[in-house]
C-alpha positions as CSV (number, residue, x, y, z in Angstrom):
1,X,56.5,1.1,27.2
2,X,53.7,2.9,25.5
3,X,50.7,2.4,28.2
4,X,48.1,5.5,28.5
5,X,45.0,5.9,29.3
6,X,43.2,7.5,26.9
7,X,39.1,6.1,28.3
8,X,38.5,4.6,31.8
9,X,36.8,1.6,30.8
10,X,35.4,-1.5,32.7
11,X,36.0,-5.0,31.7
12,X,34.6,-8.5,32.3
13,X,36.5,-10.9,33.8
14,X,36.8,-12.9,30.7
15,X,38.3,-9.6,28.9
16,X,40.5,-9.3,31.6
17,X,42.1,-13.1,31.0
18,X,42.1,-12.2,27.2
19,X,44.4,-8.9,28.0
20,X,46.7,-10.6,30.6
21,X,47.5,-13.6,27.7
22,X,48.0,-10.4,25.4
23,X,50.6,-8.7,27.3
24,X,52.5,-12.7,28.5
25,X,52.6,-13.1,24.2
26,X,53.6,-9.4,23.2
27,X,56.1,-9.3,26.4
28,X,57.7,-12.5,25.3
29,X,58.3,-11.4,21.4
30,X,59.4,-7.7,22.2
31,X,62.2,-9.3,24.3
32,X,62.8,-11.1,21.2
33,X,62.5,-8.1,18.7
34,X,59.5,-8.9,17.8
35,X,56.2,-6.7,17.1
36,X,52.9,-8.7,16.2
37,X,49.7,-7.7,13.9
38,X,46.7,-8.4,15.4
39,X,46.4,-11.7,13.0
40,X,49.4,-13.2,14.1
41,X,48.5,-12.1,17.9
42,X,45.0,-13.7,16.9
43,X,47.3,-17.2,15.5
44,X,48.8,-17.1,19.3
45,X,45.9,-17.3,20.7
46,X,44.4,-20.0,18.4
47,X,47.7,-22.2,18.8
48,X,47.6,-22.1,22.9
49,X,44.0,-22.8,23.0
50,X,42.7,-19.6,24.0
51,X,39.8,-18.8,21.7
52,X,38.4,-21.2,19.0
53,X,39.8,-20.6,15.3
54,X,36.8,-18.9,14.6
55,X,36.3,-15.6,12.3
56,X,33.8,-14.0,15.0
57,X,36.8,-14.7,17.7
58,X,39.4,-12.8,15.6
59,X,37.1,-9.4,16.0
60,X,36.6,-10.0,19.5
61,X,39.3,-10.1,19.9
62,X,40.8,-6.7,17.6
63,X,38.0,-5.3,19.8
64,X,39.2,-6.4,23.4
65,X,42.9,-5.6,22.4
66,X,41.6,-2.1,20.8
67,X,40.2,-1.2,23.9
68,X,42.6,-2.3,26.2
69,X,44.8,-0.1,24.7
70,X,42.6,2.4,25.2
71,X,42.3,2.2,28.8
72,X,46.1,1.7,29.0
73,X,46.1,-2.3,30.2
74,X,48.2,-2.7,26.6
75,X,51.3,-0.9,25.2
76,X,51.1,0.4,21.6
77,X,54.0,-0.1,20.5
78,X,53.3,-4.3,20.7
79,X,50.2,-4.6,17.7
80,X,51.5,-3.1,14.4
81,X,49.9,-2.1,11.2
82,X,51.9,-2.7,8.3
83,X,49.7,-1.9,6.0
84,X,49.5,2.1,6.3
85,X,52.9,4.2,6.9
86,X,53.9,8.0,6.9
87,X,56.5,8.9,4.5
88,X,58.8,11.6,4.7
89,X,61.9,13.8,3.9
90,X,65.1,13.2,5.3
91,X,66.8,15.9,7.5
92,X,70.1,16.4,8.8
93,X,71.4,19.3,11.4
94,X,74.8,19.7,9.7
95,X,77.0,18.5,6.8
96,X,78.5,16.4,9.4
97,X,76.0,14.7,10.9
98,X,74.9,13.5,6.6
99,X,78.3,12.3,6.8
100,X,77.6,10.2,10.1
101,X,74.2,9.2,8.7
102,X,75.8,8.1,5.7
103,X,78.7,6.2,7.2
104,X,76.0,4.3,9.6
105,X,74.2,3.1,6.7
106,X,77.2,2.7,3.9
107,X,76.8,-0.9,2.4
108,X,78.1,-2.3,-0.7
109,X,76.4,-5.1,-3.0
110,X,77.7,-7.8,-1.2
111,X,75.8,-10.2,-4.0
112,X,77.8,-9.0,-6.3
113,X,80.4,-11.3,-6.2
114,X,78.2,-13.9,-5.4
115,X,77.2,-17.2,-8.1
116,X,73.6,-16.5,-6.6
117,X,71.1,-13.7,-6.5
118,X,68.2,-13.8,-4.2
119,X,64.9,-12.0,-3.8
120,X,62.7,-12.8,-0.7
121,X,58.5,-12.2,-1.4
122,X,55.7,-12.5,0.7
123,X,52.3,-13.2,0.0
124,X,51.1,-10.8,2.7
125,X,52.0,-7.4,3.9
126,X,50.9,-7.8,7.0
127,X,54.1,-10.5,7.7
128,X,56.7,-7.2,5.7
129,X,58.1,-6.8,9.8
130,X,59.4,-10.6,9.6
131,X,61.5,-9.9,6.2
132,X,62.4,-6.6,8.0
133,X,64.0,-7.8,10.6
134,X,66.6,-10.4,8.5
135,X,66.4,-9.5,5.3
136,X,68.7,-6.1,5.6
137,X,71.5,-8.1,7.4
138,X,71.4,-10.4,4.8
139,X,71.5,-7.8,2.3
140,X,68.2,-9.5,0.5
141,X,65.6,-7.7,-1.6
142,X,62.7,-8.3,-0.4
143,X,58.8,-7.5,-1.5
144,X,55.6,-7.9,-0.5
145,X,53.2,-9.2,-3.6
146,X,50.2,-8.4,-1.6
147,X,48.6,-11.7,-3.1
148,X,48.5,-12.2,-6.7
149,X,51.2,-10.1,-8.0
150,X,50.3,-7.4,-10.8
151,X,51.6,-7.6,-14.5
152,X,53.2,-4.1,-13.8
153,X,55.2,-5.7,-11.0
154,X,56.3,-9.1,-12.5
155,X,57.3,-7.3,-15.5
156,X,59.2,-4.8,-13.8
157,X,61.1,-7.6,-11.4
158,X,61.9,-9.8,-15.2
159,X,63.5,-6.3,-16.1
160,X,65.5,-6.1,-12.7
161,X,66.3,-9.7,-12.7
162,X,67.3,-10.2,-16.2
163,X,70.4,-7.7,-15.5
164,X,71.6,-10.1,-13.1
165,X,71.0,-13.5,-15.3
166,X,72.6,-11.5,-18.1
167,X,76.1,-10.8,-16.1
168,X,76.5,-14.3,-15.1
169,X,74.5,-14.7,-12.1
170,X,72.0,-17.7,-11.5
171,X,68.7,-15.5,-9.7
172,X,66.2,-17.5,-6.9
173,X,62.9,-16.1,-5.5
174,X,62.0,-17.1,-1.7
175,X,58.6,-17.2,-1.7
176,X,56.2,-17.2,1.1
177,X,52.7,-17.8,1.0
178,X,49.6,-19.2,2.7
179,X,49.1,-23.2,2.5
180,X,45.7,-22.7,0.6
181,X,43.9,-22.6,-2.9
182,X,45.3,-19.4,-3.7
183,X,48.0,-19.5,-1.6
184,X,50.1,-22.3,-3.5
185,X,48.5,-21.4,-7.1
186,X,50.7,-17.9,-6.8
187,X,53.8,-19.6,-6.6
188,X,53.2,-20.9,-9.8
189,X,51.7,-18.1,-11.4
190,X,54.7,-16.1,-10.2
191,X,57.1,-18.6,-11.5
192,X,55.4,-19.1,-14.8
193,X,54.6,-15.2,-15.4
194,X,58.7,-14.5,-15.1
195,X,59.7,-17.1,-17.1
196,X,58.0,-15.3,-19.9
197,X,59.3,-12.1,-19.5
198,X,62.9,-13.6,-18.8
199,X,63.5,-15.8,-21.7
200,X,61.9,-13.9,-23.9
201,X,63.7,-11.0,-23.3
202,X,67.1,-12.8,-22.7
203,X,66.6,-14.2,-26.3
204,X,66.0,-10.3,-27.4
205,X,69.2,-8.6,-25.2
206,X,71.5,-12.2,-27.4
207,X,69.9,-10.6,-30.3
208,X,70.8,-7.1,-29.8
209,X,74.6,-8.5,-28.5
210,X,74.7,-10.3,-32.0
211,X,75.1,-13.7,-30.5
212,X,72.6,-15.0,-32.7
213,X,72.5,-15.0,-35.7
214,X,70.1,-14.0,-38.5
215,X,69.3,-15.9,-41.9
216,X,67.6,-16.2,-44.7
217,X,64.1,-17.1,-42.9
218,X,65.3,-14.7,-39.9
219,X,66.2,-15.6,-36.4
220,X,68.0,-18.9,-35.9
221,X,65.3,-20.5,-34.6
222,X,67.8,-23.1,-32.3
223,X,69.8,-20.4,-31.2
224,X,66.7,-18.7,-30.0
225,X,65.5,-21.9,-27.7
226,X,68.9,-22.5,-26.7
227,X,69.1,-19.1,-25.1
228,X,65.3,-19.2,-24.0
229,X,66.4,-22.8,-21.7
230,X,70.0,-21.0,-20.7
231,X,67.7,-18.2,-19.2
232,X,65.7,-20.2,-17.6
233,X,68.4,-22.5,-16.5
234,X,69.6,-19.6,-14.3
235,X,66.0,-19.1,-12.9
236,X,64.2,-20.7,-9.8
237,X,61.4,-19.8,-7.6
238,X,61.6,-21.8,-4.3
239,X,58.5,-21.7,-2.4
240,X,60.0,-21.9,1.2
241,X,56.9,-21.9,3.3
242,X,54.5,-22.7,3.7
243,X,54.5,-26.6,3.1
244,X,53.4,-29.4,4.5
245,X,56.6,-30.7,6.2
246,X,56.0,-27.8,8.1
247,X,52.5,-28.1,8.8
248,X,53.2,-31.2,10.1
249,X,55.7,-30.1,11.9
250,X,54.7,-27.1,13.8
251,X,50.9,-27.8,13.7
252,X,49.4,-24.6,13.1
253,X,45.4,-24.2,13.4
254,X,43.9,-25.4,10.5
255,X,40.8,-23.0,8.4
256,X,38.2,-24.5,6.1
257,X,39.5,-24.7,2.6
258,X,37.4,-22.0,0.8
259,X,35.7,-23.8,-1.5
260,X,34.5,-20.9,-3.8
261,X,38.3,-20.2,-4.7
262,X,38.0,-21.3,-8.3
263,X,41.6,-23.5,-7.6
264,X,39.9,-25.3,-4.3
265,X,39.0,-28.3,-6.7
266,X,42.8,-29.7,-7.4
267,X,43.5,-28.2,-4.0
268,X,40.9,-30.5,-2.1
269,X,41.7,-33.1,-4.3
270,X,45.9,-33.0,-2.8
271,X,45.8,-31.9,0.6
272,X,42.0,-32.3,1.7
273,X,39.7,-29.7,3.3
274,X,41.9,-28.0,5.6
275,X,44.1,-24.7,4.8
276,X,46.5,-23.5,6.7
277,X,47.7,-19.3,7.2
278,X,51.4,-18.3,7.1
279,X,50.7,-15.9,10.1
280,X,50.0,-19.0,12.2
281,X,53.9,-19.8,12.3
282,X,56.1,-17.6,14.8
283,X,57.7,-14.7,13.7
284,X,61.3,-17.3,15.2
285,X,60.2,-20.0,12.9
286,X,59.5,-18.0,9.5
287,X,63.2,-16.0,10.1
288,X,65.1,-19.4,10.5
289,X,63.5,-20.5,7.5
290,X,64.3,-17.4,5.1
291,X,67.8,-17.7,7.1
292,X,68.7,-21.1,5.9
293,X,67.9,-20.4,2.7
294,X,70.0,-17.7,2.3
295,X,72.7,-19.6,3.6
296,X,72.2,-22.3,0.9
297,X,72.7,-20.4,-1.5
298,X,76.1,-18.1,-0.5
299,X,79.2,-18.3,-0.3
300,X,80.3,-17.5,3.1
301,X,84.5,-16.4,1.5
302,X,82.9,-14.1,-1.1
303,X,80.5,-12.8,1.5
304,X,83.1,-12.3,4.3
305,X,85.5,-10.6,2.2
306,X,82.7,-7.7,0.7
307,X,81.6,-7.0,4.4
308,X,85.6,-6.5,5.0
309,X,85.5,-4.1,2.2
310,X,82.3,-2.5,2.8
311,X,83.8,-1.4,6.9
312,X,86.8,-0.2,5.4
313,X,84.8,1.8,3.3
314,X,82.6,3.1,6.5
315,X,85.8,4.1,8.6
316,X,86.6,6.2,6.0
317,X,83.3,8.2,5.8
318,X,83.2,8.1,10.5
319,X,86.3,9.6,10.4
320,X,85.8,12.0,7.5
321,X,82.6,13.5,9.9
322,X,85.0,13.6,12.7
323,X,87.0,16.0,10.9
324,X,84.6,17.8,8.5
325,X,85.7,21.5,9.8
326,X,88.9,20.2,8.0
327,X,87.7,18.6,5.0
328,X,85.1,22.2,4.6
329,X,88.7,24.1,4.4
330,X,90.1,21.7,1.8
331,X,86.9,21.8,-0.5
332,X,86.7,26.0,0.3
333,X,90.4,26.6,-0.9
């Protein structure tokens, strides 16, 4: 636990409530290997009826938390920012302990085998943590779009998705994203933005492999479509939250449907005034979702039989650390 006390401060008795329910939330989801933002802390708060749902409640309450920490009443280590990071170089004390580093985290492509690809993405990065702590296990790509997702970035996913369409492999997004104007439009737009690059650029790779055939007026035009729908055949985005099954059945505090947002119109005109925020479900609730989409989509006998490979693969690299002094003399000789 990360409490110090950096600033004696003073507190009012209803700051003092506000950092007790603080530390009963944050203790509950660290035993459950969880870290919060501040918005999702701010979603707890709105869902038990702590604070009103109210823009001037979320900063004060980013200011009570922010000096509560300060006067050590709150640990550190329970409000995250995703947003901002330190990179860095890897280092290693020996050849030996690369060799342990690298046996800890050997893993194969256990997709590879698979009928199905899958890609998780996330409308915010703020909610990265929740994909962090499922995704790896499930050996899932995942990616944070940061809302509407740039040309550079679509185009570049078509690219890295084509490969798989193009050995075989039918490809899914899981997409995440608020319930609002925006929110539900960029599931579309992602959607209709790789279809684009995918089929047009399937059609292009079936040129290049000579599976279609030119003529007189160029391209076999039939061929062409043919291949643009067998591309896109192989090709889903599933929007997995948030919906309105789940709306209605977890209940999250509902905002004001911003009715500048050039989509609010058709928005207002199928779910009504109200928007909902994907930070407002529990961290629990979002991972059993990505979770049981995962599992629609794999089969469990290819899956079980790569992560049999892949820790026959890891023995190999523990025990060659074990014995590196001995494998130093066979590579000297």
């Amino acid at each position: 636990m990360a409490r110090i006390v950096y600033e004696n401060r003073r507190f009012s008795n209803g700051s003092l409530a506000i950092i007790a329910h603080a530390n009963r939330i944050c203790e509950d989801y660290a035993e459950q290997g969880y870290d919060l933002t501040l918005r999702q802390l701010y979603y707890q708060f709105v869902s038990r009826d702590l604070i009103p749902n109210r823009q001037s409640e979320y900063k004060r309450l980013g200011s009570i938390i922010n000096d509560a920490r300060l006067a050590g009443r709150l640990d550190w280590d329970f409000i995250v920012d995703r947003t901002r990071n330190l990179e860095s170089n890897s280092h290693w004390d020996s050849p030996s302990s690369i060799l342990r580093g690298a046996a800890r985290g050997y893993a194969i492509d256990k997709w590879a085998d698979q009928e199905n690809r899958l890609e998780v993405w996330i409308e915010k990065d703020a909610l990265v943590g929740v994909l962090e702590s499922c995704c790896p296990d499930e050996d899932v790509p995942y990616f944070s779009c940061r809302g509407y997702t740039s040309q550079s970035e679509i185009w570049g996913a078509a690219q890295r998705l084509l490969e798989y369409i193009l050995k075989g492999q039918r490809v899914t997004i899981l997409h995440l994203g608020d319930h609002d104007p925006s929110g539900i439009d960029m599931t579309r737009d992602i959607r209709e933005r790789l279809q684009t690059f995918i089929s047009q650029d399937y059609m292009r790779a079936k040129v290049e492999e000579g599976e279609i055939e030119e003529d007189p007026e160029g391209y076999n035009r039939d061929q062409l479509r043919a291949a643009g729908r067998e591309a896109l055949g192989r090709f889903h985005v599933e929007r997995i939250a948030l919906n309105m099954d789940q709306i209605r059945q977890y209940n999250p505090p509902p905002n004001p449907a911003k009715l500048t947002d050039a989509r609010a119109r058709k928005y207002v005109q199928r779910f009504g005034n109200s928007s909902w925020e994907l930070d407002a479900l529990e961290p629990t609730v979002l991972v059993g979702l990505i979770r049981e989409a995962i599992e629609e989509h794999r089969n469990m006998d290819a899956w079980e039989s790569a992560v049999e490979r892949e820790e026959e693969d890891r023995t190999l690299l523990t025990a060659a650390s074990k014995r590196w002094d001995d494998v130093k003399k066979v590579l000297s000789a």
